[in-house]
PARO-335984 format. One record per residue (C-alpha): x, y, z. Coordinates in nm, 3 decimals. Each point is the difference from the previous one (the first is absolute). Layout:
% PARO-335984
X; Y; Z
...
***
This chain:
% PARO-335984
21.710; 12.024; 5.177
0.093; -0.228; -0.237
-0.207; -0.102; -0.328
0.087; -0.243; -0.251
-0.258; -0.017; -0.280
-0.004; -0.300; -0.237
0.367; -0.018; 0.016
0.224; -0.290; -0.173
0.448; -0.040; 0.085
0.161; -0.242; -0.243
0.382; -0.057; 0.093
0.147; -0.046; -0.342
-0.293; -0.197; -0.228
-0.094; -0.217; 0.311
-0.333; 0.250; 0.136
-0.036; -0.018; 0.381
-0.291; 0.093; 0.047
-0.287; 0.207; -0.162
-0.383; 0.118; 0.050
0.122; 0.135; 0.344
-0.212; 0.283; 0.130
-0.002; 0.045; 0.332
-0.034; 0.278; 0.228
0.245; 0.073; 0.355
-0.132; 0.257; 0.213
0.123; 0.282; 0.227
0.167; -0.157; 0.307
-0.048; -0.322; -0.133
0.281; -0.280; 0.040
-0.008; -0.281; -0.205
0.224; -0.289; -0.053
0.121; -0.123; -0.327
0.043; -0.333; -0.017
0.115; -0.261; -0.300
0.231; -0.320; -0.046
0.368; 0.133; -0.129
0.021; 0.132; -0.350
-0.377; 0.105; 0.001
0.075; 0.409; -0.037
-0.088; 0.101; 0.364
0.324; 0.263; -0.053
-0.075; 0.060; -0.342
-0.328; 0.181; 0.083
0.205; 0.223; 0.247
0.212; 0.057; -0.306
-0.310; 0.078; -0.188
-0.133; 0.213; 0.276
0.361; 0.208; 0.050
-0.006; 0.070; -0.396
0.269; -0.224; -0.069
-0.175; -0.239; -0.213
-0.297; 0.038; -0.259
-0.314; -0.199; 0.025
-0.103; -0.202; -0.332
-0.356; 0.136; 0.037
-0.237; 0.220; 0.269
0.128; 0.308; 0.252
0.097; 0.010; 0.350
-0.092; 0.283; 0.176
0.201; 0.052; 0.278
0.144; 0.358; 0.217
0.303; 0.237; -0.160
0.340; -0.195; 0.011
0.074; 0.259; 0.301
-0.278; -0.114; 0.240
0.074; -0.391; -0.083
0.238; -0.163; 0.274
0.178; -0.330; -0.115
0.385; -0.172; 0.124
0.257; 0.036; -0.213
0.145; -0.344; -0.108
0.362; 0.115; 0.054
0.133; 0.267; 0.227
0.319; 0.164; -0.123
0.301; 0.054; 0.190
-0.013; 0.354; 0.100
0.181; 0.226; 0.246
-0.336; 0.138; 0.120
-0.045; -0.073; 0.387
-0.303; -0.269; 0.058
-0.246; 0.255; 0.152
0.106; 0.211; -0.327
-0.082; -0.267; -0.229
-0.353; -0.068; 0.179
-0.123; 0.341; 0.070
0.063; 0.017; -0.410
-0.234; -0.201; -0.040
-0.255; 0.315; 0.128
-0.079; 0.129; -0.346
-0.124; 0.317; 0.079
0.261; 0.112; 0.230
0.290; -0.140; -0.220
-0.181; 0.247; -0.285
-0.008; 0.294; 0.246
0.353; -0.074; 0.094
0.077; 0.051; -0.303
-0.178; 0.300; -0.102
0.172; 0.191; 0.272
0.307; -0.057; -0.127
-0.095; 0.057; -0.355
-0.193; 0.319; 0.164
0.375; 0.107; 0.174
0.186; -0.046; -0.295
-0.210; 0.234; -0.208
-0.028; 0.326; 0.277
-0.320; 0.013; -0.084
-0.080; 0.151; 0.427
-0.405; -0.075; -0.060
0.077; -0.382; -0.189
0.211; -0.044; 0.344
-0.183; 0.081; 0.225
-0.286; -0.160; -0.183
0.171; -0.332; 0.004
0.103; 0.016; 0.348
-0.381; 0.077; 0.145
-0.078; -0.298; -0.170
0.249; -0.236; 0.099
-0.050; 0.151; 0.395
-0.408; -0.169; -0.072
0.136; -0.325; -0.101
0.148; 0.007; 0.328
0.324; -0.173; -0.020
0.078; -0.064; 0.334
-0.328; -0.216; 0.012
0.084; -0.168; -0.331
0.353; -0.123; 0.147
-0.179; -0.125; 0.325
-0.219; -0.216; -0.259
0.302; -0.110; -0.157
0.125; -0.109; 0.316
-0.277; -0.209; 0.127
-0.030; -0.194; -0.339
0.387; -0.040; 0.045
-0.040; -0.147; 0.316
-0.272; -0.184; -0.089
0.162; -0.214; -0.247
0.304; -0.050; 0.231
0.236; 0.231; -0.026
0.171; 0.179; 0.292
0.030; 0.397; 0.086
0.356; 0.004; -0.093
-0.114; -0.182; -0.361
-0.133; 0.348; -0.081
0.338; 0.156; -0.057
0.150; -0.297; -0.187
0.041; 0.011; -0.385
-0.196; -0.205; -0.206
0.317; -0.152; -0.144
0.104; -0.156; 0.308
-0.346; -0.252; 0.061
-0.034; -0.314; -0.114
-0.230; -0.119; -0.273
-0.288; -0.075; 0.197
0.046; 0.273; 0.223
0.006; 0.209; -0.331
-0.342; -0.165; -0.109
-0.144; 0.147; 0.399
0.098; 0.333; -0.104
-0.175; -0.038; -0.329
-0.287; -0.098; 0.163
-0.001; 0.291; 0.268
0.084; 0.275; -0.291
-0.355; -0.143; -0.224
-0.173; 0.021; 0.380
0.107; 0.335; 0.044
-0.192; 0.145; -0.332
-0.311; 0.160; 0.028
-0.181; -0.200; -0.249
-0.335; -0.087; -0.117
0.122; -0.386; -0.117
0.312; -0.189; 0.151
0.094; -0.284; -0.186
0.176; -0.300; 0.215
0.136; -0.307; -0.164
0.203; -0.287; 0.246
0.048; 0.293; 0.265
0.000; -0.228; 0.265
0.319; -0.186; -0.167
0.290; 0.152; 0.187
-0.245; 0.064; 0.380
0.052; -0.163; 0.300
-0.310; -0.086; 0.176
-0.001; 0.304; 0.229
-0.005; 0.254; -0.316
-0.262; -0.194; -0.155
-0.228; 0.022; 0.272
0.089; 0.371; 0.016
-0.082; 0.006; -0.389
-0.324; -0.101; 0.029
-0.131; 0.201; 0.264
0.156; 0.295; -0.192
-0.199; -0.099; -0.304
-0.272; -0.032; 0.164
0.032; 0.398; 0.079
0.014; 0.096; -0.354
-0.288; 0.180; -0.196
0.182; -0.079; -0.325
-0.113; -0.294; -0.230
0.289; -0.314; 0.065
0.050; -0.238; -0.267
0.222; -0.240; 0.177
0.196; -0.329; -0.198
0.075; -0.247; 0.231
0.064; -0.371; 0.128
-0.061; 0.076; 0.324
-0.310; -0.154; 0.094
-0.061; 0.113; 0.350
0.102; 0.365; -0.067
-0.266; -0.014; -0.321
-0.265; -0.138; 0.272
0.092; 0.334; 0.240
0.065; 0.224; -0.288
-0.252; 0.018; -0.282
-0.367; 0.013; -0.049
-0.036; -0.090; -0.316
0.182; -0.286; -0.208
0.087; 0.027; -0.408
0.099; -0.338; -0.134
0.156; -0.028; -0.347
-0.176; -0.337; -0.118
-0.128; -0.187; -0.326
0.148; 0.310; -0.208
-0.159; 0.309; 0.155
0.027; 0.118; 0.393
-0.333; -0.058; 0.257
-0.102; 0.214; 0.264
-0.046; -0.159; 0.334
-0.127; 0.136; 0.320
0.149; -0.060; 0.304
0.347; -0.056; 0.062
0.247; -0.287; -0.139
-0.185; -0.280; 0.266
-0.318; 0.105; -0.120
0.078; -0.031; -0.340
0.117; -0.328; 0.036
-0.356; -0.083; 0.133
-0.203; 0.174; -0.338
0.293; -0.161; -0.176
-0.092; -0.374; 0.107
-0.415; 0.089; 0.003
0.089; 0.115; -0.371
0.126; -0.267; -0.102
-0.232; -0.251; 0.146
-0.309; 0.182; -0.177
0.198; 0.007; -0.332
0.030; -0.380; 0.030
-0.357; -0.030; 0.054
-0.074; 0.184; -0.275
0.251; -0.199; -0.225
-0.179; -0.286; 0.109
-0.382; 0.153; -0.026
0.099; 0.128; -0.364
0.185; -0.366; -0.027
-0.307; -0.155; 0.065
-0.226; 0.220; -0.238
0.226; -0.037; -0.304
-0.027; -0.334; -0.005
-0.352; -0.053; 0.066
-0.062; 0.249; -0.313
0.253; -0.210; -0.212
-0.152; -0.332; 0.084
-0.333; 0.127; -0.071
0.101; 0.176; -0.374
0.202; -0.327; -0.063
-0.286; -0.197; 0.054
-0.259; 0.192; -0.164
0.166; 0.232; -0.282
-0.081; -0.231; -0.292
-0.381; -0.087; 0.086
-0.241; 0.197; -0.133
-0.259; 0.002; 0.252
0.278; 0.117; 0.257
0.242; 0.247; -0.251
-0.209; 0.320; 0.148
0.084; -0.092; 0.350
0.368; -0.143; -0.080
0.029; 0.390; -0.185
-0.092; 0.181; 0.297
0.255; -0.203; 0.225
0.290; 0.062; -0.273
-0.081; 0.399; 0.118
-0.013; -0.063; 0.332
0.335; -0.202; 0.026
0.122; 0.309; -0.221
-0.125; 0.280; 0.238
0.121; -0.197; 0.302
0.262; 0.162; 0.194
0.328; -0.182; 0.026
0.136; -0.052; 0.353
0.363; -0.100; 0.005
0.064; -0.250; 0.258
0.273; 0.120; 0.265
0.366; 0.015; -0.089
0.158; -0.278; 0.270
0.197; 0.221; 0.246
0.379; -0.205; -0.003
0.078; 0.097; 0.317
0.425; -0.097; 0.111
0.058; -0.173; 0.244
0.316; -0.203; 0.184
0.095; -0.151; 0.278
0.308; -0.031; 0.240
0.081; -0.339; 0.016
0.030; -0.175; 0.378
0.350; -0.032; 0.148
0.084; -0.329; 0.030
0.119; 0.074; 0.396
-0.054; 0.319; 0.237
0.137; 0.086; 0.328
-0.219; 0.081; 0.285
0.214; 0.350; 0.028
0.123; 0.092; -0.335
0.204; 0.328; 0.127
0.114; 0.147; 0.332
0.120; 0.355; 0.066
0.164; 0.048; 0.360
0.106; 0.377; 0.097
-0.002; 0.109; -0.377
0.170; 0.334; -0.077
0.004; 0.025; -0.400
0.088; 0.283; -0.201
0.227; 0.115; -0.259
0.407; 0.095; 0.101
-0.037; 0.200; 0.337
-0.386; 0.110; -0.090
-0.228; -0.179; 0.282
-0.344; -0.094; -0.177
-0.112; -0.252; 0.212
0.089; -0.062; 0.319
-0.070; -0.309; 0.298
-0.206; -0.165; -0.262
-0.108; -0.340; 0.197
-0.284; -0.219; -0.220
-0.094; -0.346; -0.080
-0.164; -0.120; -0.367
-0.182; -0.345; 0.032
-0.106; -0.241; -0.220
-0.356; 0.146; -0.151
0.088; 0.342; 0.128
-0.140; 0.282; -0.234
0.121; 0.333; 0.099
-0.051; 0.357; -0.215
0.251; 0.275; 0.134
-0.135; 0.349; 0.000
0.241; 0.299; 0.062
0.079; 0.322; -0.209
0.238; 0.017; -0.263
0.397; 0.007; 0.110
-0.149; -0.163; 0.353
0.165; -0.310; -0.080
-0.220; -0.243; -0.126
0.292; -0.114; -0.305
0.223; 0.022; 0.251
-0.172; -0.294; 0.214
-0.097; -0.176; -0.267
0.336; -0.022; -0.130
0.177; -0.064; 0.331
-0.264; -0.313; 0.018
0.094; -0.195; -0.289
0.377; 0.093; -0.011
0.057; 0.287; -0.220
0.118; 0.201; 0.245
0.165; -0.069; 0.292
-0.065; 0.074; 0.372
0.183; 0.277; 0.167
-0.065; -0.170; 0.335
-0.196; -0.305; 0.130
-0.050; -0.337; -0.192
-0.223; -0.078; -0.263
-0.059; -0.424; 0.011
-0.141; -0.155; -0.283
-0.202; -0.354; 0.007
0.160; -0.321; -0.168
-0.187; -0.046; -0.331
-0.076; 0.378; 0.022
-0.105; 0.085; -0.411
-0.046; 0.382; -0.046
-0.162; 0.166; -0.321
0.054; 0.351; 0.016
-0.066; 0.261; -0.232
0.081; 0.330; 0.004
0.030; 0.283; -0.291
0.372; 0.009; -0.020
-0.046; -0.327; -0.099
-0.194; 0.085; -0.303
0.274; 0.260; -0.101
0.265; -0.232; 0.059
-0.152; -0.259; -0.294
0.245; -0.011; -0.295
-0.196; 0.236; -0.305
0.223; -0.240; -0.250
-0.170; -0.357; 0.156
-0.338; -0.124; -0.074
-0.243; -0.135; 0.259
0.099; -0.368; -0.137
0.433; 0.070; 0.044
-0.119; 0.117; 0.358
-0.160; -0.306; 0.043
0.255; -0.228; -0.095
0.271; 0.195; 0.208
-0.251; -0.041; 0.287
0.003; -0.408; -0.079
0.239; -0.082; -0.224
-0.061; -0.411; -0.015
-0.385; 0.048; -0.037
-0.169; -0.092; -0.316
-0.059; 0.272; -0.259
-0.361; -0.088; -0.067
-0.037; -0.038; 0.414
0.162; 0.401; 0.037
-0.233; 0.071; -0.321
-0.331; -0.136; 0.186
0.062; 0.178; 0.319
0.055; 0.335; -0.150
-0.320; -0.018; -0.201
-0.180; -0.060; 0.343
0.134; 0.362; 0.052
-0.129; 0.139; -0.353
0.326; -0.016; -0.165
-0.075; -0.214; -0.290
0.086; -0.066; -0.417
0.240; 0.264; -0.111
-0.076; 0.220; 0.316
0.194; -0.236; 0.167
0.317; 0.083; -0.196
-0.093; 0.391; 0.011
0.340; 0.158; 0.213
-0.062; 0.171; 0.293
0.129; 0.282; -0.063
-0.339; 0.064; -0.249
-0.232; -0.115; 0.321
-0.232; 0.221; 0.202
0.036; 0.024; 0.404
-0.307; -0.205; 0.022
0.127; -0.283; -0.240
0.371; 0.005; 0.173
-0.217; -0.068; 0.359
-0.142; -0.277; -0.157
0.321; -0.145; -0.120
0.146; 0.063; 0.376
-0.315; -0.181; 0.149
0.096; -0.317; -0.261
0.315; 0.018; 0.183
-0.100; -0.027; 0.289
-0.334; -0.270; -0.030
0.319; -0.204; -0.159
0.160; -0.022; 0.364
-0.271; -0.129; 0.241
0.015; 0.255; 0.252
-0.140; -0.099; 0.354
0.090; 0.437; 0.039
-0.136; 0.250; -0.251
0.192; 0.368; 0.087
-0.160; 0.224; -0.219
0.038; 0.408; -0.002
-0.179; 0.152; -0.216
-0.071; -0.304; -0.221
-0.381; 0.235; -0.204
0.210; 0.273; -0.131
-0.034; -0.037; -0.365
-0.267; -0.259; 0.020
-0.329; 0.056; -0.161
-0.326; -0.082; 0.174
-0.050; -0.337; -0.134
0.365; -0.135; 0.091
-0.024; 0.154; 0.363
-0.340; -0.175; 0.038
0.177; -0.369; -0.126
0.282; 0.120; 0.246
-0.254; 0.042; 0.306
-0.144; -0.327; -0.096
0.322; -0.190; -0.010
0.157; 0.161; 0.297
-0.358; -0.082; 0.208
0.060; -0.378; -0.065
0.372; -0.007; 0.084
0.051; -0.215; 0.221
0.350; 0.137; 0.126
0.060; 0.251; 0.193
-0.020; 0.364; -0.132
0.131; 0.399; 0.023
-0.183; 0.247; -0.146
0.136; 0.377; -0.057
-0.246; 0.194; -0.281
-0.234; 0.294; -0.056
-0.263; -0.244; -0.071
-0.234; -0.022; 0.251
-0.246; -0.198; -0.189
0.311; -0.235; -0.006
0.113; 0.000; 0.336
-0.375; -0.051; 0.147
-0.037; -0.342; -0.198
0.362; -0.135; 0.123
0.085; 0.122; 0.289
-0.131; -0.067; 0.372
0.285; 0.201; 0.169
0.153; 0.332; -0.003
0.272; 0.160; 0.127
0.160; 0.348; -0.026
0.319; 0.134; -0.055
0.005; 0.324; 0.147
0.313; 0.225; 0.180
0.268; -0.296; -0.085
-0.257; -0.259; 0.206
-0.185; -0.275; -0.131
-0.306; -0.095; 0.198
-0.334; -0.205; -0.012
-0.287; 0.215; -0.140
-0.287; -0.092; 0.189
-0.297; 0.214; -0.251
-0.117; -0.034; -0.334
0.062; 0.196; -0.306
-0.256; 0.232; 0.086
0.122; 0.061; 0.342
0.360; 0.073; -0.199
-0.212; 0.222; -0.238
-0.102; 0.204; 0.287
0.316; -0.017; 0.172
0.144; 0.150; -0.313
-0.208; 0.325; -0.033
-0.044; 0.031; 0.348
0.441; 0.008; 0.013
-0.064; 0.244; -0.312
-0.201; 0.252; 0.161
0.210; -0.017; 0.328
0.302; 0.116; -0.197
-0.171; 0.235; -0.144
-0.149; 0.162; 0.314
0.374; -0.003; 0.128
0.099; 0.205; -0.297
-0.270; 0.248; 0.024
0.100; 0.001; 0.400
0.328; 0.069; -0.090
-0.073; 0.275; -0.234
-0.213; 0.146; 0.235
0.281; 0.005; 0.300
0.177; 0.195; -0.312
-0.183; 0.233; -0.030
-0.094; 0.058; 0.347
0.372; 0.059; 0.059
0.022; 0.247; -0.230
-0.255; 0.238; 0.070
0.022; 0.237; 0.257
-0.089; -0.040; 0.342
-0.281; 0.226; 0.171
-0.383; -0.035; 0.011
-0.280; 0.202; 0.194
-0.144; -0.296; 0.112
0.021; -0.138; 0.300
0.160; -0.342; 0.083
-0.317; -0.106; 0.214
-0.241; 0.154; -0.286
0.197; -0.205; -0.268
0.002; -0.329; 0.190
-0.367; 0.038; 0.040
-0.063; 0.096; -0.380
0.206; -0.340; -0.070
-0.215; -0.194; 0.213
-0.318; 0.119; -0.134
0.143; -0.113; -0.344
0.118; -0.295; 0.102
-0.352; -0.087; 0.157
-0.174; 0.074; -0.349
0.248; -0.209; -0.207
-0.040; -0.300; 0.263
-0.345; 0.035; -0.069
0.002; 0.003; -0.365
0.228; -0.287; -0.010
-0.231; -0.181; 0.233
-0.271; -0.124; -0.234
0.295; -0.056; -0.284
0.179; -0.236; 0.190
-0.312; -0.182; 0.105
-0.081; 0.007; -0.416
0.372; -0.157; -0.064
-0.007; -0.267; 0.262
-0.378; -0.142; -0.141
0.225; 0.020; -0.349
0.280; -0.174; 0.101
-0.234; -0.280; 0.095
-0.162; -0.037; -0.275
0.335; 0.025; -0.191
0.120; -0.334; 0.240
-0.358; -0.178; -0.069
0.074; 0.075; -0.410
0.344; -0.076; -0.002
-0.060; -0.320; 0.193
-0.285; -0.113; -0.270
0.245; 0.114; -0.321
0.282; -0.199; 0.165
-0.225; -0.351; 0.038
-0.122; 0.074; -0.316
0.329; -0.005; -0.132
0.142; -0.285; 0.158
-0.280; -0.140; -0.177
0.066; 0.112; -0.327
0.369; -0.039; -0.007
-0.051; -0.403; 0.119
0.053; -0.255; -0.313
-0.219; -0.254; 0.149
-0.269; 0.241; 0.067
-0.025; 0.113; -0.374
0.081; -0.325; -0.164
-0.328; -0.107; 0.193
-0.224; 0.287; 0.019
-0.329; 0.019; -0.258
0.054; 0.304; -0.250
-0.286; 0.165; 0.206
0.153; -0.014; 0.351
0.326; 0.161; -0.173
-0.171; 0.281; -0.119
-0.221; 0.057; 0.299
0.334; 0.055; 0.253
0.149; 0.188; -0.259
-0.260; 0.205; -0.028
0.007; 0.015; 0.411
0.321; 0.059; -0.011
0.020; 0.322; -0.221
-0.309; 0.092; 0.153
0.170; -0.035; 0.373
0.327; 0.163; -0.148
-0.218; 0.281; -0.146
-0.144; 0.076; 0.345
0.328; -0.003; 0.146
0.123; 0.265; -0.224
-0.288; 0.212; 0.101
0.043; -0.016; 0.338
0.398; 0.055; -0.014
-0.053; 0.320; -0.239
-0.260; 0.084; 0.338
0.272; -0.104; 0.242
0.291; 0.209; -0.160
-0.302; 0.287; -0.031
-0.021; -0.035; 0.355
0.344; -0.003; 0.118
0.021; 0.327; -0.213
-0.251; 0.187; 0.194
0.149; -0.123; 0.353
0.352; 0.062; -0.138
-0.142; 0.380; -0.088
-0.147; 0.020; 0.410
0.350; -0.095; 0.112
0.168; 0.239; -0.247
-0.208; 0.275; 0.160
0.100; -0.160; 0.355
0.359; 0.058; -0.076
-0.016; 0.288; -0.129
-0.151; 0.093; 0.359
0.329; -0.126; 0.169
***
């Protein structure tokens, strides 16, 4: 649990927020949502000990039983499973009291220390380990690497699997999805979703907040509001909000100045003094209703290409890779004019690796790649981000990028991309991921694409500039490619999919939920080979010999094998009704969404009609969560029948 009781954060003399008293219960998970700057991480801060509140308590569990990701991971020698299993508090602790307990001689303290590390049961704490590992994308033979030898991101996973691996009462997670590919952020949330803990969770990740949480906390107007529901949901008590405030502006509007015309009229005559009195008290003792704070919502556009080829890019017999390492291989595909394709595949599947052998950074192994006449690519990548001079400002960049353009013409486009005033002559090197995307998407609007390549275009973004993103790239009318986490994202763009998978790149002919599931189902088919495997072990190492017959035993296995058939019977009836009432759902959030994420639509819509399909829309997402927590709930208790079946064999 997690209670914070009228609590106020000031960074510096600038106070974030304050009255905040709010209350997080156990196995609660709640998302914490804010624009930039607005102290969503400071309240971890607060919550970790590691910052003081001006005023009020928070009342949270011991610093051991809170779980949170470390911002950094330092290089270490310690082998990844090491570093993870770590993370298990109380068998770290007992660890170490047997070797505190060996160094002494103490024979009782010993033996002490070892009967309680043999309960923790170790062997079932590195099998944990394992499964998070694998989880988030990392192989078997990760395990023995040293932490040293990952990359940053891969760094950040292990991070993330060592705070997953604590026994806690609160785990605190801000921007985990950052560094996921899709498939270990669909594993994420079904693990969450497992967890008795409380889950405070910071992130811009709108889909994953709609399959996540239960509860929203929004730091607004100088304090932080509870919300139920998840983030869709809040978006729909968000808009209702703020249409009753406005009515109320306008009632208490409306009041005011009838009282004020009346006392102005009558104040000075004496027959009518008493009465203009009495209003004077009234106007005093009448609440004041602040009218609604205009939402500024950013938003650009890709300008149209003045020309676009019917077939922008052609890939014949592809193999692409890197010096004699194969990553793709007999690639064959066709992008058209007004194509709109998201690519799906694990991390190190490829996905870079196509995109980059597409628009030219990389070239072919084998095959051809042909390229339209008049082709225009904007691609954007994160090396690209990195590879930004820190010592330039957004306005040198600019001029590089057209050097006989106007000043005041470079000036006006970069403001369309919120880099105005001095900010405009801020360098780089002081810029935040999110602001340096921005700067790359100026680049590219600048060019007139008829082919956006994007990978991975939301990392750093914040909710608001991923939502003007979705609504630019919907009415682009180029053609487009789509790698990202984002779901959310790659629902309102995209109308194909295709996977890269084993070096091959194919059509994908489901959804995102039929990926979802194909995910987890892949998960718990590795894992059943694993606990095959280790079975076979161990059946090779015990000894033969058994005074049961081979007839008797084959009939004892068919017996069981009739009573798990029939307990799975009923379950698999339950998860096939589920899985169509997932495809009805999913089919009403994604209309609804085309809906929402069309210009037209909301430059048109009444203010009522908006916040009636977003409230269907949270309320449709909202069932769909429900009824995925009862489909993964489901595959669990069929996956526990075939455990049982296999252990038969």
């Amino acid at each position: 649990m997690l209670r914070l009781l009228d609590a106020a954060l000031a960074r510096g003399t600038h106070v974030l927020y304050e009255h905040v008293t709010l209350t997080a219960s156990d196995g609660e998970r709640v998302a914490l949502i804010g624009e930039n700057g607005c102290g969503k991480s400071s309240l971890f801060a607060a919550v970790l000990g590691e910052l003081s509140l001006e005023t009020g308590e928070i009342e949270a569990p011991a610093a051991e039983r809170i779980a949170h990701v470390a911002q950094s991971v330092l290089e270490t020698d310690l082998t990844a499973l090491d570093y993870v299993m770590a993370g298990h508090a109380p068998l770290a602790a007992a660890k170490t009291e047997l070797e505190a307990a060996r160094a002494s001689g103490q024979t009782m303290r010993e033996a002490s220390a070892i009967a309680a590390l043999a309960d923790l049961n170790e062997g079932l704490v590195k099998s944990q380990a394992l499964t998070i590992m694998a989880g988030l994308g990392f192989s078997n033979s990760d395990a023995a690497s040293k932490v040293k030898t990952f990359s940053g991101g891969w760094r950040n996973r292990l991070s993330l699997a060592r705070a997953l691996m604590c026994p806690a009462d609160l785990l605190l997670l801000d921007e985990p999805t950052n560094h996921l590919d899709m498939d270990s952020l669909i594993w994420l949330e079904a693990w969450l979703k497992k967890l008795s803990c409380t889950v405070i969770i910071i992130s811009h990740d709108r889909e994953f907040l709609d399959r996540a949480v239960q509860t929203t906390w929004s730091v607004e107007n100088g304090t932080i509001v509870r919300y139920a529901g998840n983030y869709s949901a809040y978006e729909q008590q968000s808009v209702e909000k703020m249409r009753l405030q406005e009515a109320a502006h306008k009632s208490y509007e409306a009041k005011a100045a009838h009282l004020r015309a009346f006392i102005e009229r009558f104040r000075y005559k004496a027959t009518k003094a008493r009465q203009a009195q009495s209003r004077i008290k009234m106007l005093d003792k009448l609440e004041v209703v602040e009218p609604v704070r205009a939402m500024r919502q950013w938003r650009f556009e890709f300008t149209p290409s003045e020309r676009t080829p019917e077939q922008l890019a052609v890939l014949e017999n592809v193999r692409a890779g890197y010096e004699e390492h194969i990553v793709i291989d007999n690639v064959s595909m066709t992008v058209r004019a007004g194509d709109r394709i998201g690519v799906l595949g694990v991390n190190g599947a490829g996905k870079s690796t196509l995109i980059k052998t597409i628009v030219g950074a990389l070239k072919p192994m084998s095959g051809t790649v042909l390229r339209g006449q008049g082709l225009t690519i904007g691609y954007f990548a994160q090396h690209q981000l990195e590879s930004l001079d820190a010592r330039d400002t957004p306005l040198d960049v600019m001029r590089r990028k057209a050097p006989l353009e106007r000043e005041q013409t470079l000036r006006d486009h970069l403001g369309k991309f919120k880099f105005s005033g001095d900010f405009i002559e801020h360098k780089i090197g002081t810029l935040s991921g999110g602001e340096k995307a921005r700067l790359a998407l100026a680049l590219i609007v600048w060019d007139k694409p008829n082919l956006l390549v994007l990978d991975e275009p939301t990392n750093h973004l914040d909710m608001a500039t991923r939502e003007a993103l979705t609504v630019a790239l919907s009415s682009f009318e180029g053609a487009l490619i789509l790698v990202s986490h984002d779901r959310h994202l790659i629902r309102s763009t995209c109308d194909k999919l295709v996977l890269v998978h084993e070096g091959h790149v194919e059509a994908y002919d489901g959804d995102l939920d039929d990926y979802a599931k194909l995910v987890l189902e892949h998960r718990k088919t590795v894992l059943a080979a694993e606990r095959d495997a280790a079975r076979s072990e161990k059946a090779a190492l015990e000894k033969p010999g058994s005074s049961i017959s081979r007839k008797e035993e084959r009939r004892m296995q068919a017996q069981q094998r009739a009573r798990i058939a029939a307990l799975k019977k009923p379950l698999l009836a339950k998860l096939s009704k589920i899985e169509k009432e997932m495809a009805r759902l999913t089919e009403l959030v994604n209309g609804l969404d085309a809906k929402i994420s069309d210009p037209d639509w909301y430059a048109a819509a009444q203010s009522e009609e908006i916040a009636r399909i977003t409230r269907e829309r949270g309320e449709a997402a909202s069932s769909l969560s429900e009824a995925e927590a009862q489909w993964l709930e489901t595959s669990e208790a069929i996956e526990a029948c075939d455990s049982q079946e296999l252990a038969q064999q």
